[in-house]
PyMOL commands that place a pseudoatom at each C-alpha (Angstrom):
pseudoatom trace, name=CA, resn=UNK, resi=1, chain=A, elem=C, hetatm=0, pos=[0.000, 0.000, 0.000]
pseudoatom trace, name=CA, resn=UNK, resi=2, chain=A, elem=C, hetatm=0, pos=[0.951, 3.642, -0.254]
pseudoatom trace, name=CA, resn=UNK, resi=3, chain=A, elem=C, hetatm=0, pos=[-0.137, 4.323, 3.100]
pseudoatom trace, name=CA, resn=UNK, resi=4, chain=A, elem=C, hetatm=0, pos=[0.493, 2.738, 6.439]
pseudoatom trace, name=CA, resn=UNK, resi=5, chain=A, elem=C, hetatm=0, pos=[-2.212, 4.599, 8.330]
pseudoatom trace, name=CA, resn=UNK, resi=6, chain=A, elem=C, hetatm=0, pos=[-4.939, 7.324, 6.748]
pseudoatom trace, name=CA, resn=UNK, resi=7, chain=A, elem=C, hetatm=0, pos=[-6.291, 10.024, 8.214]
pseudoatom trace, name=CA, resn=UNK, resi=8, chain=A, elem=C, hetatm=0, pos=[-8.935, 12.934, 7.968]
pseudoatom trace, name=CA, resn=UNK, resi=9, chain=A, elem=C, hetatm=0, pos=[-8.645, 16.439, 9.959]
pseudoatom trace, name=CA, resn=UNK, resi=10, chain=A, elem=C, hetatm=0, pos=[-11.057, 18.743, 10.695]
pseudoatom trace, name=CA, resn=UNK, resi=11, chain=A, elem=C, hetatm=0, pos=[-10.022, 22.739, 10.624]
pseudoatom trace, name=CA, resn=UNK, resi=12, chain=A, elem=C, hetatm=0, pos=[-12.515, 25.447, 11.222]
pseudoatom trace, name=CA, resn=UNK, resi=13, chain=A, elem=C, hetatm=0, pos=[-15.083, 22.432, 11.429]
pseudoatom trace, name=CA, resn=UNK, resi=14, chain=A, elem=C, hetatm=0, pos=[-14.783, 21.053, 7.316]
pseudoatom trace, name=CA, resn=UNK, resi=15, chain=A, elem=C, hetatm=0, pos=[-12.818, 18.777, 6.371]
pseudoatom trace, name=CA, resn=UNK, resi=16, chain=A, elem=C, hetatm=0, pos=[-9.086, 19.684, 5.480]
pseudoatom trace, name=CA, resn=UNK, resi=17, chain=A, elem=C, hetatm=0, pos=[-7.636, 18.950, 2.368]
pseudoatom trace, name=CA, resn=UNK, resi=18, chain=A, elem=C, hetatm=0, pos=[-4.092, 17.223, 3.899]
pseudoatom trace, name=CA, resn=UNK, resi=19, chain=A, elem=C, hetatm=0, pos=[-2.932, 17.205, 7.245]
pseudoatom trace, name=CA, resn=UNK, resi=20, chain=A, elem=C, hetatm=0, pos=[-1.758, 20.374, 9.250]
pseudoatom trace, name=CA, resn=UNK, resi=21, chain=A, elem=C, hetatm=0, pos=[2.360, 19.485, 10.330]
pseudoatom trace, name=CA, resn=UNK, resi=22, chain=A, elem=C, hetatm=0, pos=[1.265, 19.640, 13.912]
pseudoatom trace, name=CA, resn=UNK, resi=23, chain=A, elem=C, hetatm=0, pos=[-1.396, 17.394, 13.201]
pseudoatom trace, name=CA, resn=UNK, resi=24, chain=A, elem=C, hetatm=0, pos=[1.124, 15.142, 11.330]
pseudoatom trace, name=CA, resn=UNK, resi=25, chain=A, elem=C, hetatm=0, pos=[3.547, 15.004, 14.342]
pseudoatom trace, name=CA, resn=UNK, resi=26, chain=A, elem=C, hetatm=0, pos=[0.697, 13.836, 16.622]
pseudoatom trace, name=CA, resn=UNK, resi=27, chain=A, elem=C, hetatm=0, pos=[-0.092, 11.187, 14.798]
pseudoatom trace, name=CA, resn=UNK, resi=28, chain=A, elem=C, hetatm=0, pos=[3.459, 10.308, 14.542]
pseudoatom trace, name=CA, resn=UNK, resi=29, chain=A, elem=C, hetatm=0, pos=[3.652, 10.478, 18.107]
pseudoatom trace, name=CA, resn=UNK, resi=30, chain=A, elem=C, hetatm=0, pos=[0.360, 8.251, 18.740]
pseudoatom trace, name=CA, resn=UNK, resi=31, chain=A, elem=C, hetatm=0, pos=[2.101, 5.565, 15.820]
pseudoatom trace, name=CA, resn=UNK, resi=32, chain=A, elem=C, hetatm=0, pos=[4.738, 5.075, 18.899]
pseudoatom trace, name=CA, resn=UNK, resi=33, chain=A, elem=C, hetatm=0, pos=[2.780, 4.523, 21.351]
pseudoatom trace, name=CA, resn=UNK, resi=34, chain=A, elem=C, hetatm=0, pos=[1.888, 0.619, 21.897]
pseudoatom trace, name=CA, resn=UNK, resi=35, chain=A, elem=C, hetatm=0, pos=[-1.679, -0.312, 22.201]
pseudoatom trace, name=CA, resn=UNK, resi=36, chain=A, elem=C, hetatm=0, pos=[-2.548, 3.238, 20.669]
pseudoatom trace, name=CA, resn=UNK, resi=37, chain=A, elem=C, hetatm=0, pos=[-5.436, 3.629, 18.313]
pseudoatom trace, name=CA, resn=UNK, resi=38, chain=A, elem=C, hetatm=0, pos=[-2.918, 4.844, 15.406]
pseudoatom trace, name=CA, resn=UNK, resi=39, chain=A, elem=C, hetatm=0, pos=[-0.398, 2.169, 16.363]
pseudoatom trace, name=CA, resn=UNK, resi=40, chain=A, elem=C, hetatm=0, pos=[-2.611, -0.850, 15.893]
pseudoatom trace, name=CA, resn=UNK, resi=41, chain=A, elem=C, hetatm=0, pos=[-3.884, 0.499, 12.506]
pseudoatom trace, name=CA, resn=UNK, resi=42, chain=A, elem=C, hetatm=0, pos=[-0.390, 1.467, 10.981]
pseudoatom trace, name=CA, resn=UNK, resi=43, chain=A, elem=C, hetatm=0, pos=[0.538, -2.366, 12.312]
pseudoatom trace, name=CA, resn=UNK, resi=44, chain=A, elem=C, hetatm=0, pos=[4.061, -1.227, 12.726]
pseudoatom trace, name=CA, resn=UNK, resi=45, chain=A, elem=C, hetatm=0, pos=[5.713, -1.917, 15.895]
pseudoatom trace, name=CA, resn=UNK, resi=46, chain=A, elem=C, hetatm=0, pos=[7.969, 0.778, 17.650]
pseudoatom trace, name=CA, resn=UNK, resi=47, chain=A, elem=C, hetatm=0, pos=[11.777, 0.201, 16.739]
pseudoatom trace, name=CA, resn=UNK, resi=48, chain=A, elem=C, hetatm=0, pos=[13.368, 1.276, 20.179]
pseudoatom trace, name=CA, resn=UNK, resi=49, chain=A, elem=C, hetatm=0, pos=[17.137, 3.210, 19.036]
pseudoatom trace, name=CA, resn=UNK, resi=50, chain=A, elem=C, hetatm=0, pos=[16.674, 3.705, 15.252]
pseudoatom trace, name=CA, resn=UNK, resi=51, chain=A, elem=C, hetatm=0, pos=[14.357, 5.338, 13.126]
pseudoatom trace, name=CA, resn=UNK, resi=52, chain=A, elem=C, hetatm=0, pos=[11.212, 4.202, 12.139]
pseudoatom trace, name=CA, resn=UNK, resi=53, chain=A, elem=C, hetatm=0, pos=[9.087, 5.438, 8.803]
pseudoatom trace, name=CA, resn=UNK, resi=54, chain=A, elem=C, hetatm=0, pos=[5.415, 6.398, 8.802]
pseudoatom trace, name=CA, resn=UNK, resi=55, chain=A, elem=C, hetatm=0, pos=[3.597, 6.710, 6.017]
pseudoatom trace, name=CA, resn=UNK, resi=56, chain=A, elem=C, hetatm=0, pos=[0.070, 9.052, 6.868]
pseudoatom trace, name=CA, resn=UNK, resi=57, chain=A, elem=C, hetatm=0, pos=[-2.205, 8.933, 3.711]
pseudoatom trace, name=CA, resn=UNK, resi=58, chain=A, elem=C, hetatm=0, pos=[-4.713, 11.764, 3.327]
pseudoatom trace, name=CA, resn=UNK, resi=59, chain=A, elem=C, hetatm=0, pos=[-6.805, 13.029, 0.454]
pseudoatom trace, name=CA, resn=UNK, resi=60, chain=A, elem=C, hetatm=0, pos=[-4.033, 15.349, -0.908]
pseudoatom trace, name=CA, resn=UNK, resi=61, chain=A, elem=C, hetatm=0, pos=[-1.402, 12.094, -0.806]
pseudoatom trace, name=CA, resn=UNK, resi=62, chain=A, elem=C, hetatm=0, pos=[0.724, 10.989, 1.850]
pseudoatom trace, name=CA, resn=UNK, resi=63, chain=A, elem=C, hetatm=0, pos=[3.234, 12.996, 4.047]
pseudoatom trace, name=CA, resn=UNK, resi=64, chain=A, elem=C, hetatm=0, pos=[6.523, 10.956, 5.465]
pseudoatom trace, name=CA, resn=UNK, resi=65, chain=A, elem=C, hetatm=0, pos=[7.259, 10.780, 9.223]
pseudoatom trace, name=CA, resn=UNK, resi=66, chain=A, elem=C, hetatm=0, pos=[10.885, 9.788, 10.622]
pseudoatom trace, name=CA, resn=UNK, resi=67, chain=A, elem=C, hetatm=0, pos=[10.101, 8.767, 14.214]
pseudoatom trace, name=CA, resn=UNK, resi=68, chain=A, elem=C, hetatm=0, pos=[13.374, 8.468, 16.059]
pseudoatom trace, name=CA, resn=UNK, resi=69, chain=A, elem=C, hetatm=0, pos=[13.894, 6.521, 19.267]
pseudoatom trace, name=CA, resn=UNK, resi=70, chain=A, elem=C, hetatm=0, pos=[16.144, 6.577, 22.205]
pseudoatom trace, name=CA, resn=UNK, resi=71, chain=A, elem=C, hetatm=0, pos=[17.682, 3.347, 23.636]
pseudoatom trace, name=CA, resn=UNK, resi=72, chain=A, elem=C, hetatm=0, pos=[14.497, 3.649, 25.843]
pseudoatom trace, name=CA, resn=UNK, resi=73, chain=A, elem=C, hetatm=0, pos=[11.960, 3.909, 22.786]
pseudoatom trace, name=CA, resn=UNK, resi=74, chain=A, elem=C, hetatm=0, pos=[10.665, 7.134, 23.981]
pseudoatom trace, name=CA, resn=UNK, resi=75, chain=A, elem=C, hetatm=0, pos=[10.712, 9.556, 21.007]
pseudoatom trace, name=CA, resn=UNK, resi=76, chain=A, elem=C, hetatm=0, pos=[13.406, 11.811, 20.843]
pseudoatom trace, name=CA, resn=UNK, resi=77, chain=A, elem=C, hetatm=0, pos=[12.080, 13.629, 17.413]
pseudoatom trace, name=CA, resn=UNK, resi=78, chain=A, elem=C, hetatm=0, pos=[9.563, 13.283, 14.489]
pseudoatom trace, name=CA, resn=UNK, resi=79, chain=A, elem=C, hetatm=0, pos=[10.963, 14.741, 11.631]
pseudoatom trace, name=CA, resn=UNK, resi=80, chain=A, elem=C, hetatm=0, pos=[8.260, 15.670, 8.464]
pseudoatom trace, name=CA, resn=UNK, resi=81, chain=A, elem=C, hetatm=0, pos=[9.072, 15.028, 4.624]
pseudoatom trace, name=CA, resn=UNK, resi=82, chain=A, elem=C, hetatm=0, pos=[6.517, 16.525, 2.229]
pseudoatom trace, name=CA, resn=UNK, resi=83, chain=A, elem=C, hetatm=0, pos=[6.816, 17.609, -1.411]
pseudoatom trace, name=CA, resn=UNK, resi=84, chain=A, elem=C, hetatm=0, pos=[5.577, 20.562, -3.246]
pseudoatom trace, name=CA, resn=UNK, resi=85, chain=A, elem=C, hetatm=0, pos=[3.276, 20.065, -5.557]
pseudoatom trace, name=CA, resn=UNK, resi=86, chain=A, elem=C, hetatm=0, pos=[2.640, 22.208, -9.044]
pseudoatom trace, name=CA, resn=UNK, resi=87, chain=A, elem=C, hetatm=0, pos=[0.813, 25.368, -8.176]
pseudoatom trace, name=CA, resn=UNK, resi=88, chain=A, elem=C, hetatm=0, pos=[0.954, 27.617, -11.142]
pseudoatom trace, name=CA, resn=UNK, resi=89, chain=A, elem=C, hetatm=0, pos=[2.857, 28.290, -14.193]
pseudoatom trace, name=CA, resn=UNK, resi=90, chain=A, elem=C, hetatm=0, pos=[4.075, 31.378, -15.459]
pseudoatom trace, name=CA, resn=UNK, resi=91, chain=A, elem=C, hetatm=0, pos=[6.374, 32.574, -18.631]
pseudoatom trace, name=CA, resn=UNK, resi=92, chain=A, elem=C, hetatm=0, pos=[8.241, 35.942, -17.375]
pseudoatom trace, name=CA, resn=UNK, resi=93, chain=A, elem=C, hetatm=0, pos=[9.380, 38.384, -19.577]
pseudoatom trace, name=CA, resn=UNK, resi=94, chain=A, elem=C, hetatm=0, pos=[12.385, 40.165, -19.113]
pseudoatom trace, name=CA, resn=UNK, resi=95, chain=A, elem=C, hetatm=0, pos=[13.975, 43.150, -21.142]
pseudoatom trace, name=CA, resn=UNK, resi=96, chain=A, elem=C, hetatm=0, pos=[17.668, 42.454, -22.670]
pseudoatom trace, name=CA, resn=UNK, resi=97, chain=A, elem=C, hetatm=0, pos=[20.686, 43.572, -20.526]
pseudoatom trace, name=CA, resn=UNK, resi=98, chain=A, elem=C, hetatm=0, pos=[21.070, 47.338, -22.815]
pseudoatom trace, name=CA, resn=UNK, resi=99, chain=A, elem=C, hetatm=0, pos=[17.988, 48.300, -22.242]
pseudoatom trace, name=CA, resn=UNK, resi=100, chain=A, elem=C, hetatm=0, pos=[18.290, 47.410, -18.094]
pseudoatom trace, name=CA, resn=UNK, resi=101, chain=A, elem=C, hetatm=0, pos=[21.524, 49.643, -18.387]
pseudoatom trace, name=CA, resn=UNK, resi=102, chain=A, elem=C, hetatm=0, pos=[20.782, 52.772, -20.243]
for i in range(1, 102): cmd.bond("trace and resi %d" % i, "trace and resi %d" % (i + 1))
show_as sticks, trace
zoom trace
C-alpha cells in the first residue's frame, strides 16, 4: 500500500484537504505509542534506538514521518518530509541587458 495509516482532519469544522504538520507530528507520536489507536492500525511496531518510517495517507497524498527513538523507545524527534506540488505556471518576460543599463 501507499499508506500505512490514513487520516482525515477537521479545521474550522470542514474537512481539510491534507494534514496540518502539527497534526502530522501527533499522529506520529500516537504511531509510537503501543496499544494506541494509530499504532494498531499502521501495524508497525515501535523500533526502540533507530528510526522508524510512517507513512500518513490523506486526500491530498501521503506525508513521510521519521520517528526516532532513544535506547528507551521514547521519542526523541519526528521529523516531516513533504513535497511541493505544481501550483501555477508562469512565462516571465524580461527586457535584454542594454535596455536594463541605459
Amino acid at each position: 500500500d501507499s499508506h500505512d495509516v490514513r487520516v482525515r482532519m477537521l479545521s474550522m469544522l470542514a474537512p481539510h484537504p491534507a494534514i496540518g504538520l502539527t497534526s502530522a507530528v501527533a499522529v506520529a507520536l500516537a504511531a509510537s505509542q503501543p496499544s494506541s489507536v494509530v499504532a494498531e492500525a499502521a501495524g508497525q511496531p515501535s523500533t526502540a534506538g533507530g528510526p522508524r518510517v510512517l507513512r500518513i495517507g490523506t486526500p491530498a497524498g501521503v506525508i513521510t514521518a521519521d520517528i526516532i527513538t532513544d535506547d528507551t523507545g521514547a521519542v526523541s524527534e519526528v521529523a516531516l518530509h513533504r513535497a511541493a506540488r505544481h501550483i501555477a505556471t508562469a512565462d516571465i518576460d524580461v527586457a535584454p541587458a542594454a535596455e536594463l543599463s541605459a
